[in-house]
LUMDRENFI-951111 format. One record per residue: residue number from 1; residue in one letter; x, y, z of N, C-alpha, C in turn. Coordinates in Angstrom, 2 decimals. Example, Ala and Ser with C-alpha at 12.3 -4.5 7.8 and 13.67 -1.06 7.14 Angstrom:
+------+-------+---------+---------+---------+---------+---------+---------+---------+---------+---------+
: senu : nulum :     n_x :     n_y :     n_z :    ca_x :    ca_y :    ca_z :     c_x :     c_y :     c_z :
+------+-------+---------+---------+---------+---------+---------+---------+---------+---------+---------+
:    1 :     A :   13.19 :   -5.69 :    7.80 :   12.30 :   -4.50 :    7.80 :   13.20 :   -3.30 :    7.80 :
:    2 :     S :   12.85 :   -2.25 :    7.08 :   13.67 :   -1.06 :    7.14 :   12.90 :    0.03 :    7.87 :
+------+-------+---------+---------+---------+---------+---------+---------+---------+---------+---------+
***
This chain:
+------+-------+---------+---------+---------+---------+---------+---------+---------+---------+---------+
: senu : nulum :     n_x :     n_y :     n_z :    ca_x :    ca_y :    ca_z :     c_x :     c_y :     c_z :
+------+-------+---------+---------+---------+---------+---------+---------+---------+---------+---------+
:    1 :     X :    0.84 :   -1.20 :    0.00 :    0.00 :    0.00 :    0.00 :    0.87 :    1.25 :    0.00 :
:    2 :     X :    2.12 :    1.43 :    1.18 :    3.01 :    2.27 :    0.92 :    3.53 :    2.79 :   -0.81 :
:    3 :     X :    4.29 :    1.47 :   -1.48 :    4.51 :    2.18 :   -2.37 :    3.52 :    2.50 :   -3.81 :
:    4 :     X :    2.21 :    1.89 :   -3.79 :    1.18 :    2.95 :   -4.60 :    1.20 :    3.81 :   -4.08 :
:    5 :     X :    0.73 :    3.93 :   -2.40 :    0.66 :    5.69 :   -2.33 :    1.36 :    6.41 :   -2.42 :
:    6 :     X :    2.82 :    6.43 :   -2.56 :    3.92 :    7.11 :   -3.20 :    4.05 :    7.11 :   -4.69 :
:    7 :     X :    3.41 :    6.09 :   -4.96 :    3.53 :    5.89 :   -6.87 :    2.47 :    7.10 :   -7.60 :
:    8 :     X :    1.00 :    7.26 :   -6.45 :    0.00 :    8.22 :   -6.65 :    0.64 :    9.59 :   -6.71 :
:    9 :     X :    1.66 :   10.14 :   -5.95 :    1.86 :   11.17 :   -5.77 :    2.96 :   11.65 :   -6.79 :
:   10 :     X :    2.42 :   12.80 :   -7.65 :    2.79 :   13.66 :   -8.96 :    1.53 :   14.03 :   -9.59 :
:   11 :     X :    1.83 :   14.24 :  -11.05 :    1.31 :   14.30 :  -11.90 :    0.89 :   13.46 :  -13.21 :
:   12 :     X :   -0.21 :   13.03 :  -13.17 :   -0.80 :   11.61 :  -13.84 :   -1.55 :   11.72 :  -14.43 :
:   13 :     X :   -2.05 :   10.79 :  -15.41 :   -3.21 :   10.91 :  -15.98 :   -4.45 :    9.58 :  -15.17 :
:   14 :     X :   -5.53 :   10.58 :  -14.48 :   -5.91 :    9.24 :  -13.91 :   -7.22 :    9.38 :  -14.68 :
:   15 :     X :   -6.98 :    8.67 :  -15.62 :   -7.92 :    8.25 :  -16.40 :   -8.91 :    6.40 :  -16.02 :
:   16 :     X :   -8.00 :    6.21 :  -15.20 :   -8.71 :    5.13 :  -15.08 :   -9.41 :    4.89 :  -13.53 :
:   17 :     X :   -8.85 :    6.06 :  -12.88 :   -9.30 :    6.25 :  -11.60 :  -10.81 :    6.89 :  -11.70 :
:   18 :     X :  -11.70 :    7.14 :  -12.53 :  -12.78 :    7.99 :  -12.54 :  -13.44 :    7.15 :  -13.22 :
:   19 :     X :  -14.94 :    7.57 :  -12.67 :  -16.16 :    6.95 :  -13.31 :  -17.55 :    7.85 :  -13.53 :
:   20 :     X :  -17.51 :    7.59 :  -15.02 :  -19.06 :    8.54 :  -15.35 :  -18.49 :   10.07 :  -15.24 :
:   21 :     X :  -17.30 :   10.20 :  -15.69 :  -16.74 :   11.57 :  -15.51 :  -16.20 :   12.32 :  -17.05 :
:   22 :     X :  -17.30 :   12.88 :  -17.41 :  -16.37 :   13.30 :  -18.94 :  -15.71 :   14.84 :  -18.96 :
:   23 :     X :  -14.81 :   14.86 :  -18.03 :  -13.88 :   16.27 :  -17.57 :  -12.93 :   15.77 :  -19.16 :
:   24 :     X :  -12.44 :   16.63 :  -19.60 :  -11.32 :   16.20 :  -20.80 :  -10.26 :   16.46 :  -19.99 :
:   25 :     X :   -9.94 :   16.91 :  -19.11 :   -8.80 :   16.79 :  -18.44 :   -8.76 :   16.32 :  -17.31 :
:   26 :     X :   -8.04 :   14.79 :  -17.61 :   -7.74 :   13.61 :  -17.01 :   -6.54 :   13.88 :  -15.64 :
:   27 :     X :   -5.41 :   14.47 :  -15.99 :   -3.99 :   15.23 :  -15.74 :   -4.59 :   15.71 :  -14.34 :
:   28 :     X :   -3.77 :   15.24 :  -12.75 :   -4.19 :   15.82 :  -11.76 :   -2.95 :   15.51 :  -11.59 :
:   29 :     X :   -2.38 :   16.92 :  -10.46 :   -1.81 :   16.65 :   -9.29 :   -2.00 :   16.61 :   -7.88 :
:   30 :     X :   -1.32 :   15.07 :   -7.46 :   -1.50 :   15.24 :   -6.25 :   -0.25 :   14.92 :   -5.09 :
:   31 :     X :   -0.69 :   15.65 :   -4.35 :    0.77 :   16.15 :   -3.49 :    1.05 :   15.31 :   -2.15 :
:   32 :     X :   -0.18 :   14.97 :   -1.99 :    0.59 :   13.54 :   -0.61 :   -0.89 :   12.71 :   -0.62 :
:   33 :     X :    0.02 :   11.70 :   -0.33 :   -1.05 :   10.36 :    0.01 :   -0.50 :    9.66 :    1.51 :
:   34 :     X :   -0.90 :    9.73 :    2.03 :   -1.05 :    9.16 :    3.65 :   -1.47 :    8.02 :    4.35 :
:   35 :     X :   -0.98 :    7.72 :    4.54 :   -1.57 :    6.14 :    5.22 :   -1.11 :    5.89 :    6.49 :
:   36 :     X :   -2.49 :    6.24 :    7.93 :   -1.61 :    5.97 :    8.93 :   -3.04 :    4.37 :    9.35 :
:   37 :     X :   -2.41 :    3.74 :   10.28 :   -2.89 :    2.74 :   10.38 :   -3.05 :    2.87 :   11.96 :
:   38 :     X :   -4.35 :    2.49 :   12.31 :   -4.68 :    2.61 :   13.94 :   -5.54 :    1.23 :   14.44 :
:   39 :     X :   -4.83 :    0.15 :   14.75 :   -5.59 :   -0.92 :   15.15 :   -5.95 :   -1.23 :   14.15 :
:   40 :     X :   -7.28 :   -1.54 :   13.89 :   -8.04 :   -2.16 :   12.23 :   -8.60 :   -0.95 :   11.24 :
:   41 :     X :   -8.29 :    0.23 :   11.79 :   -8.40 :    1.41 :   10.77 :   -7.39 :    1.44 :   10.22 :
:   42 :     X :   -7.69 :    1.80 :    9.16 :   -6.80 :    2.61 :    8.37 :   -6.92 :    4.41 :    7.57 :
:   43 :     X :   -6.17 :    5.22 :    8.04 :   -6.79 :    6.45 :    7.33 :   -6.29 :    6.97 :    6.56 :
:   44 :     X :   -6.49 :    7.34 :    5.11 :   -6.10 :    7.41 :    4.19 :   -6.20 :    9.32 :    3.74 :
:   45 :     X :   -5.11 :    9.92 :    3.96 :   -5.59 :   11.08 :    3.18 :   -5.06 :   11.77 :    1.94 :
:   46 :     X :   -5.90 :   11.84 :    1.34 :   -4.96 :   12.55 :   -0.18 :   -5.38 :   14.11 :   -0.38 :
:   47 :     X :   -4.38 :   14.76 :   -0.83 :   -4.47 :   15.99 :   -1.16 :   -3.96 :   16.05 :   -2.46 :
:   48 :     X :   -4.71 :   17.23 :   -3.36 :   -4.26 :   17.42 :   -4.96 :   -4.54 :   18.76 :   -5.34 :
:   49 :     X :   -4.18 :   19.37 :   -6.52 :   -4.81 :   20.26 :   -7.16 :   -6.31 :   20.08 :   -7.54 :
:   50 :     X :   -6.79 :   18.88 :   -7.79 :   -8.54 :   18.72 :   -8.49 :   -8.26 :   17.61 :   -8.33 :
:   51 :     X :   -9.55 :   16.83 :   -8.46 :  -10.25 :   15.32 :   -8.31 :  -10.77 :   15.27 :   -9.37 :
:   52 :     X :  -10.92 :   14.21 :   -9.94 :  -12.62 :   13.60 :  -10.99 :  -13.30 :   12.98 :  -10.39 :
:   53 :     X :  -14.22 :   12.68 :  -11.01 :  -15.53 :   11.88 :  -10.08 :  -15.13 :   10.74 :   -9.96 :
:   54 :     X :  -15.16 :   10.13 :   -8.64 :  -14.90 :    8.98 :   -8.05 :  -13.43 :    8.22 :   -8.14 :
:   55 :     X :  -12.35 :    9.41 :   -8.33 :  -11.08 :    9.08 :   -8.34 :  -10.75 :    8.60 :   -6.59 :
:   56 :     X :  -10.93 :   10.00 :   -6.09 :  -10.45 :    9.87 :   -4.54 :  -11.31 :    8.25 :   -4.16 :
:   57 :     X :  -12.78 :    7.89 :   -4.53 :  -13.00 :    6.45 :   -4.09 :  -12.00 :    5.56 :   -4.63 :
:   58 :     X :  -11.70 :    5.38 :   -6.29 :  -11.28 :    4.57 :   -6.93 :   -9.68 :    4.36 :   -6.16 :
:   59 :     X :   -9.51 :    5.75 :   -5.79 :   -8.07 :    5.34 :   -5.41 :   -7.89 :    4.52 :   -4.05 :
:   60 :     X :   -8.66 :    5.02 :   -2.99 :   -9.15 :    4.45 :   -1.88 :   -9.09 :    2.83 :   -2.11 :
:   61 :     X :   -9.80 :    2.21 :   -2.78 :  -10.36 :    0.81 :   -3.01 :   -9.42 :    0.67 :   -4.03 :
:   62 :     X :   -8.49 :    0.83 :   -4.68 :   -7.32 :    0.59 :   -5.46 :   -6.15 :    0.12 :   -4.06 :
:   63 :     X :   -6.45 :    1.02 :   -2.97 :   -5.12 :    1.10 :   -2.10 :   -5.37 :   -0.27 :   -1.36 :
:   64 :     X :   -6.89 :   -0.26 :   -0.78 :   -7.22 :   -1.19 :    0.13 :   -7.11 :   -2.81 :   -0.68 :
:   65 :     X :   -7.51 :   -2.53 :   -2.04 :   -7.38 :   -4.24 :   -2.52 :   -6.09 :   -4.69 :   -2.84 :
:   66 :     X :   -5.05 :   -3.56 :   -3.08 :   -3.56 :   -3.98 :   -2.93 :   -2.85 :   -5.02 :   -1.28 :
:   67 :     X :   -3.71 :   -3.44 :   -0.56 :   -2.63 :   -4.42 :    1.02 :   -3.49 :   -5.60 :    1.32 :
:   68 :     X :   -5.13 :   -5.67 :    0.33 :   -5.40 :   -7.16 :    1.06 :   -5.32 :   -8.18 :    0.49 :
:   69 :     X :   -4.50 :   -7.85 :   -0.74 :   -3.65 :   -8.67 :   -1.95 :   -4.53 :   -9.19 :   -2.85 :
:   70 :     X :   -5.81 :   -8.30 :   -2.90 :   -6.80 :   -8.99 :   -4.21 :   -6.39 :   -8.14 :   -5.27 :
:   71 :     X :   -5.70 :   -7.40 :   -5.07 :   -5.46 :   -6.84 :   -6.26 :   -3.80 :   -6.38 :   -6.56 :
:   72 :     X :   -3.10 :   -7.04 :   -7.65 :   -1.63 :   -6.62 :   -7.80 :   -1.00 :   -5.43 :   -7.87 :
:   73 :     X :   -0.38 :   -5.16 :   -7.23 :    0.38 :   -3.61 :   -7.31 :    0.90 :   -3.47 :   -8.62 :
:   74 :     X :    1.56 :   -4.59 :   -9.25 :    1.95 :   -4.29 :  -10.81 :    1.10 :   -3.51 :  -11.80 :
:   75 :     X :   -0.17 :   -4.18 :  -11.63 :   -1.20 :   -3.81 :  -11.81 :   -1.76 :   -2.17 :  -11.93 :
:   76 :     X :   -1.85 :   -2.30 :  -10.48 :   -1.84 :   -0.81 :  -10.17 :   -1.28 :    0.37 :  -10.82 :
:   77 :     X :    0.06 :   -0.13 :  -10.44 :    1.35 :    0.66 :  -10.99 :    0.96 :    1.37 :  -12.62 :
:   78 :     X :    0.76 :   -0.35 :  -13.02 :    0.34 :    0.22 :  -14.79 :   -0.73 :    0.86 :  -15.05 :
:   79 :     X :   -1.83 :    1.01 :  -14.50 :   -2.82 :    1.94 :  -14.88 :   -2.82 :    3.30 :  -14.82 :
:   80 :     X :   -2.01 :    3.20 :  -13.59 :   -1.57 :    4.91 :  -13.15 :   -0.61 :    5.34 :  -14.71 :
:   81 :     X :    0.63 :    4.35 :  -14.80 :    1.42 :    4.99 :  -15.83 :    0.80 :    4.86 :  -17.04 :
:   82 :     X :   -0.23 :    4.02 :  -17.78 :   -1.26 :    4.17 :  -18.77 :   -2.12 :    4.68 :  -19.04 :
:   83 :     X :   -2.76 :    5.45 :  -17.76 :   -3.78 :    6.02 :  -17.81 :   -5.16 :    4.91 :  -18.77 :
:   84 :     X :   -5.01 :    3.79 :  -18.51 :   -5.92 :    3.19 :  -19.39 :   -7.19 :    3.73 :  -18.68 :
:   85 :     X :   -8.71 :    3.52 :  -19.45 :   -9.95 :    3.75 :  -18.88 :  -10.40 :    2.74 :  -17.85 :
:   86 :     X :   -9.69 :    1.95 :  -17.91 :  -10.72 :    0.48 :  -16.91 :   -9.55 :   -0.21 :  -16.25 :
:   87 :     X :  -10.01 :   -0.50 :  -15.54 :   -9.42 :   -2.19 :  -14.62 :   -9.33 :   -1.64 :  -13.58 :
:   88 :     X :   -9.65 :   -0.12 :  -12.82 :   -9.24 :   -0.41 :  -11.40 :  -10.11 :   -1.11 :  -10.57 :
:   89 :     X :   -9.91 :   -1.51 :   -9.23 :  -11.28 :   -2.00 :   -8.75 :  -12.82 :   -1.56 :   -8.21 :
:   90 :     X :  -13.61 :   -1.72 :   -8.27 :  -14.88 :   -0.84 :   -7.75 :  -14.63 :    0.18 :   -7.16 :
:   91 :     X :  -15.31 :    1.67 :   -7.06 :  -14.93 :    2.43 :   -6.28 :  -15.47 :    2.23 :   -4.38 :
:   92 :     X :  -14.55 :    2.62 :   -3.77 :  -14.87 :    2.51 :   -2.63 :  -16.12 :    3.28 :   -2.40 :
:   93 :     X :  -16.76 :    3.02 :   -1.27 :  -18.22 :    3.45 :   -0.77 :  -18.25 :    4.90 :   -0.12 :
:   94 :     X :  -18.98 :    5.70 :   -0.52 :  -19.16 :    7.01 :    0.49 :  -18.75 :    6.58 :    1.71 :
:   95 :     X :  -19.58 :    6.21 :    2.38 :  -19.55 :    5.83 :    4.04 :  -17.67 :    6.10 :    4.22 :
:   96 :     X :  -17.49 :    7.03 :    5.29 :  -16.31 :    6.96 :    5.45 :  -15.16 :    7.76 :    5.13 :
:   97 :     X :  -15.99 :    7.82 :    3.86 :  -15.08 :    9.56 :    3.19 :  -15.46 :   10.49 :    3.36 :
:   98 :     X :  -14.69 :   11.55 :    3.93 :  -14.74 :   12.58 :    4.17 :  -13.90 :   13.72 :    3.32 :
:   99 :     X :  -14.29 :   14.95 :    3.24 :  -14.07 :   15.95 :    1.99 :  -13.43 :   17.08 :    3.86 :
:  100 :     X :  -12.31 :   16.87 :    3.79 :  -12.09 :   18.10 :    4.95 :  -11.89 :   19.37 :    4.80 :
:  101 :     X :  -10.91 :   19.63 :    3.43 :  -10.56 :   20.95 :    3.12 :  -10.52 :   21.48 :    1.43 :
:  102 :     X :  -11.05 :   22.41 :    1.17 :  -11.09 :   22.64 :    0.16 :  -10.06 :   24.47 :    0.16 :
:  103 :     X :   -8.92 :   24.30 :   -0.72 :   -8.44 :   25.63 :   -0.24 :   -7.77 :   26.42 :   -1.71 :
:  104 :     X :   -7.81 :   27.20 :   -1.71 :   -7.92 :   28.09 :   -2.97 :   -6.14 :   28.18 :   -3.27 :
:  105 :     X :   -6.07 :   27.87 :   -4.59 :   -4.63 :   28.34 :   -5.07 :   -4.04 :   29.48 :   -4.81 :
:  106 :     X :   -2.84 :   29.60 :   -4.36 :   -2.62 :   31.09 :   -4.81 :   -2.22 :   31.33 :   -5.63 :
:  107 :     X :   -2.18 :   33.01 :   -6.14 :   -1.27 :   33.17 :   -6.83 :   -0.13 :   33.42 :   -6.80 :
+------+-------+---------+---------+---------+---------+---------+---------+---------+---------+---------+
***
């Protein structure tokens, strides 16, 4: 899980992280991905310039089916660097996510 969430962090095309999203610009940055682990939680936080729809889930449930090994990090790895449209796994569920800060660029 560590090294996707370090693999997440730059500039990507997450084209395959989104669903039902026709933004033409795929291209996000994002600047940290977090993973602290508390007993059987786990909390995950990402920060970026912009989201697409259902990336922040997709990535979520991308992270979680890696560390519970249903899903290959190779895998992973390649979609991020392909930006293909499909194969990540279901997006993770509302329940749980939270939207904490929304904060304006500067100039």
């Amino acid at each position: 899980m560590q090294t996707l969430a370090k693999a997440f962090v730059g500039r990507h095309d997450f084209s395959a992280y989104r669903y039902k999203c026709a933004s033409p610009n795929t291209e996000k940055s994002i600047t940290r991905v977090e993973l602290t682990v508390d007993g059987s939680e786990i909390r995950i936080d990402i920060e970026g310039n912009g989201f697409l729809r259902h990336m922040v889930r997709k990535m979520v449930a991308t992270l979680v089916s890696v560390g519970a090994g249903e899903f290959e990090l190779d895998e992973a790895l390649a979609l991020l660097h392909t930006g293909a449209p499909r194969g990540t796994p279901r997006s993770a569920p509302a329940q749980g996510l939270t939207l904490m800060a929304i904060r304006r660029a500067t100039d």
